[in-house]
N, C-alpha and C positions, 0 to 999 in steps of 0.2 A: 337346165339348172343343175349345182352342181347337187347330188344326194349329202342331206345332214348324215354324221358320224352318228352314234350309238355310244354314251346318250347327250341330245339333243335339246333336252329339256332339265335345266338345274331344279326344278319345283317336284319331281317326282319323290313319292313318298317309299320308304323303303317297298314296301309290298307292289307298287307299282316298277318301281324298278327292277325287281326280282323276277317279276312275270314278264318284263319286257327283255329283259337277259335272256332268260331260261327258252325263252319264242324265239329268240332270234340261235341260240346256242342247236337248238331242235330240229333249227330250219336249217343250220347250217350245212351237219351231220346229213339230213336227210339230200340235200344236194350233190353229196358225192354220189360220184357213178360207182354203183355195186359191181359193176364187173369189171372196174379197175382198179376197186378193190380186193377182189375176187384171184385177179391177177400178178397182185403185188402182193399178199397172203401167200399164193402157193410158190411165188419165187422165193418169195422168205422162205418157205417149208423144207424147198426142194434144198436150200443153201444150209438149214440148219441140218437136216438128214445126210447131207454129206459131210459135218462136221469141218466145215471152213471155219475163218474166224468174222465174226461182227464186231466191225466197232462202231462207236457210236458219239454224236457229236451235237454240242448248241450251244446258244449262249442265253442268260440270264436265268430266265422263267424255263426256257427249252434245253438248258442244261441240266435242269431238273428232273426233265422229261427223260434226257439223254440217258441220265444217271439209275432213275429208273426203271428204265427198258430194261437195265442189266438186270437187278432183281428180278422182275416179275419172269423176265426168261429165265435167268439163270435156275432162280430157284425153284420159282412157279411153275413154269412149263416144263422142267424136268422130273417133279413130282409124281408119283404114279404114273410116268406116260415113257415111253420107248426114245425121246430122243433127251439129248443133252446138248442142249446151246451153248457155242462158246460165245461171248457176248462182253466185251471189255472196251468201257469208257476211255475217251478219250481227252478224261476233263482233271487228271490229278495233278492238283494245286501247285504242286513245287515244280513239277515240267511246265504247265504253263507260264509260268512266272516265268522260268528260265529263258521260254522262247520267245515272249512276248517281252523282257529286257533286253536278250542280247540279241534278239532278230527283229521279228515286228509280230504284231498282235495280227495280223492277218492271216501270219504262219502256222498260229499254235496248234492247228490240226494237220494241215499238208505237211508237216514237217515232222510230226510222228508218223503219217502215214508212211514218209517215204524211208521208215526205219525198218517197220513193221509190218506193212502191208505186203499182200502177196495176190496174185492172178487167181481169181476167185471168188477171195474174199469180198465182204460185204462193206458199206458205209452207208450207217442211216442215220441220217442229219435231221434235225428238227429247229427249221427256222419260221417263227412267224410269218415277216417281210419277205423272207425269201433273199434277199439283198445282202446279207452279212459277206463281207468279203472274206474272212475266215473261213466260213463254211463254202464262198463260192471254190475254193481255193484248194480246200479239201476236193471235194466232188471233182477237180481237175485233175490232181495227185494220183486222186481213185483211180479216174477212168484210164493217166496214162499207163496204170500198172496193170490193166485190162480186170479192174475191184467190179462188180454191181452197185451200182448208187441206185438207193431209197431215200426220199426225200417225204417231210411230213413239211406242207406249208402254206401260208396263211395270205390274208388281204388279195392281190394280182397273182400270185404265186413266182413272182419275180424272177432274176436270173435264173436260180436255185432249180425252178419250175422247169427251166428253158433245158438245162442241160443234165439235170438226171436217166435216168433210165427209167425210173418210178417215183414219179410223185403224186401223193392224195394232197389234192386245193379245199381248202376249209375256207370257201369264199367269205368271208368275214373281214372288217375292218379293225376289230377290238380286240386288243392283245389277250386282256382276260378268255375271251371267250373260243378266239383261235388254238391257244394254250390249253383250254378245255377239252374242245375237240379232240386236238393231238394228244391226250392222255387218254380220254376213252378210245383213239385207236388204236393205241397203245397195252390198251388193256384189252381190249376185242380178242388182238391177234397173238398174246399171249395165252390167253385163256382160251381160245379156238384151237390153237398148237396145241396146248394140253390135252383138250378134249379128241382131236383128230389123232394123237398120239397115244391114247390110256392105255397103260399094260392092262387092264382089268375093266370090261364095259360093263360086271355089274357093279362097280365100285361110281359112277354115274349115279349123282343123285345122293348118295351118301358119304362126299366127300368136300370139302368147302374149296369153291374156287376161289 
């Protein structure tokens, strides 16, 4: 029988649906493998400390994500700490437009990549489904110009899953909650970069991550 989605039941009261969110958002997180976490962390590290470039890519909900990864690296983790991310979205309005009228909307990342991208560099894509052909398309781009692909992704962990280098699976079926996920991992390895980098370990403790 096939398993019900999440949620299941239209009669749940908010308080009951908050706690059935937040159990399943908890369970999800706790399902990743910590030492493929562990491993796609220090290849981020190893990538930011040689000052390559990151870019970064999604759509909707995870282009939010996309968009904030640059902040919290650019600005956050270079904050009292020894390195400096370079870290540059791949989601500004008027290129996409452009690529996605006069090309196709599949392109609007592989198509910057192959402007800009260079043997090294990183591409960390955050797809729910995993499925987005934009993003599959991207991670293609990437790998021919021999980039690192990072992948954050959700439900099967789809194509997306099959051909990165690194992907974290947020086994989940709920966009909300996959979306969540990939934000607190987002914020993890920001704030862990910060903290594995501080020019100052007594400044630990007395400074706001």
């Amino acid at each position: 029988m096939k398993k019900a989605l999440f949620p299941s039941n239209p009669n749940l009261d908010l308080k009951e649906f908050t706690n059935s969110y937040l159990e399943i958002l908890s369970k999800s997180m706790e399902d990743i493998d910590p030492a493929e976490m562990y491993e796609v962390f220090e290849s981020l590290l190893e990538s930011i400390k040689k000052g390559v470039m990151i870019y970064t890519c999604g759509n909707g909900g995870s282009s939010a994500i996309a968009e904030h990864i640059v902040c919290d690296f650019m600005k956050g983790a270079s904050t009292d700490s020894t390195v400096r991310p370079k870290v540059v979205p791949l989601l500004s309005t008027p290129t996409l437009t452009a690529i996605a009228n006069d090309l196709s909307y599949d392109e609007v990342f592989s198509y910057q990549l192959s402007k800009l991208g260079k043997e090294n560099d990183v591409l960390m894509s955050v797809s729910s489904s995993g499925n987005s052909q934009n993003i599959v398309q991207a991670i293609m781009q990437a790998k021919a110009l021999k980039m690192k692909t990072i992948s954050f992704v959700g439900f099967d962990g789809g194509e997306v899953k099959d051909i990165s280098d690194y992907a974290l699976h947020v086994k989940c079926d709920n966009y909300g909650i996959c979306e969540d996920a990939h934000h607190i991992l987002m914020h993890i390895f920001a704030q862990y970069t910060r903290l594995r980098s501080i020019d100052d370990a007594t400044k630990v403790g007395n400074i706001k991550f």
